[in-house]
C-alpha positions in Angstrom: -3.3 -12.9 25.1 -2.4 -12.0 21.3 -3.9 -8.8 20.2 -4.6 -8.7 16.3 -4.1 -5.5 14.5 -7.8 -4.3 13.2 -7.5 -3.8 9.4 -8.3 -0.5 8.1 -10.4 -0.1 4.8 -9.4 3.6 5.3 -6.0 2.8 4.4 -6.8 0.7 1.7 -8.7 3.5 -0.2 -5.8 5.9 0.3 -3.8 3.0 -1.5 -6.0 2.6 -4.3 -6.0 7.0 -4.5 -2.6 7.4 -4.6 -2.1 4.5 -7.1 -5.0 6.0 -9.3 -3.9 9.2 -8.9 -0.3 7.8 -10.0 -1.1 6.3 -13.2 0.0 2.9 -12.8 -1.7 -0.4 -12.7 -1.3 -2.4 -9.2 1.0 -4.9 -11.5 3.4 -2.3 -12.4 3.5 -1.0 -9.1 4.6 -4.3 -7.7 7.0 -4.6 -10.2 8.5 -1.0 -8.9 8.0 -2.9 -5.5 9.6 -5.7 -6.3 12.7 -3.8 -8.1 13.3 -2.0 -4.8 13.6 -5.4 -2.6 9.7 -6.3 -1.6 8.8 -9.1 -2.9 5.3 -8.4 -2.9 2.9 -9.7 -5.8 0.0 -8.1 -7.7 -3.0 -10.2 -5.4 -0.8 -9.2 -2.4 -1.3 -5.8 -3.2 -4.9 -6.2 -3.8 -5.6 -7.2 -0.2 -3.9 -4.3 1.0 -6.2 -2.0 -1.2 -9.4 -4.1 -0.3 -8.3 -4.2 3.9 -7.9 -7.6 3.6 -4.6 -7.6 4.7 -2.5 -5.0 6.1 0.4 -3.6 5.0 3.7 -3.6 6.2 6.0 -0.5 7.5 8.9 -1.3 4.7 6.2 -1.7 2.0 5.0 2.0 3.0 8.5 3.5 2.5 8.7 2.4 -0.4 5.2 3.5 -1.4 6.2 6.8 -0.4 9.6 7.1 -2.6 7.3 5.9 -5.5 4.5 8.4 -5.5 6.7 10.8 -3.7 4.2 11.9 -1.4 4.3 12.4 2.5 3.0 9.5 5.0 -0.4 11.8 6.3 -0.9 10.6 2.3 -1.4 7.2 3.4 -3.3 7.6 7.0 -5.7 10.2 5.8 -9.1 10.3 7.1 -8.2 7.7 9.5 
């Protein structure tokens, strides 16, 4: 049996902190995203901020380049 991946809203916050904290709307972001080789697109992002969706490992690295920041960044409070 298939066992899904529980999102985590936790995660999404510290998305939507570090973004904040960054300066830079979730558009301009994705186009930094996008410039780096994921193709990911502005609503994309949104469900990742919102738990919607999760987010992917190469999506994170790239995250982390960006806001130059460690990866306890991203999982804190979890």
């Amino acid at each position: 049996m298939e066992q899904k991946i529980r999102r985590d809203r936790y995660m999404g916050r510290n998305l939507r902190r570090l973004r904040e904290m960054a300066d830079i709307s979730q558009e301009k972001l994705c186009v930094q995203l996008q410039n780096r080789g994921c193709d990911i697109g502005r609503s994309t992002y949104a469900k990742y901020e919102s738990g919607e969706l999760n987010i992917r490992a190469s999506v994170l690295i790239q995250l982390k380049d960006i806001y130059r920041c460690s990866y306890d960044e991203f999982f804190k409070d979890l």
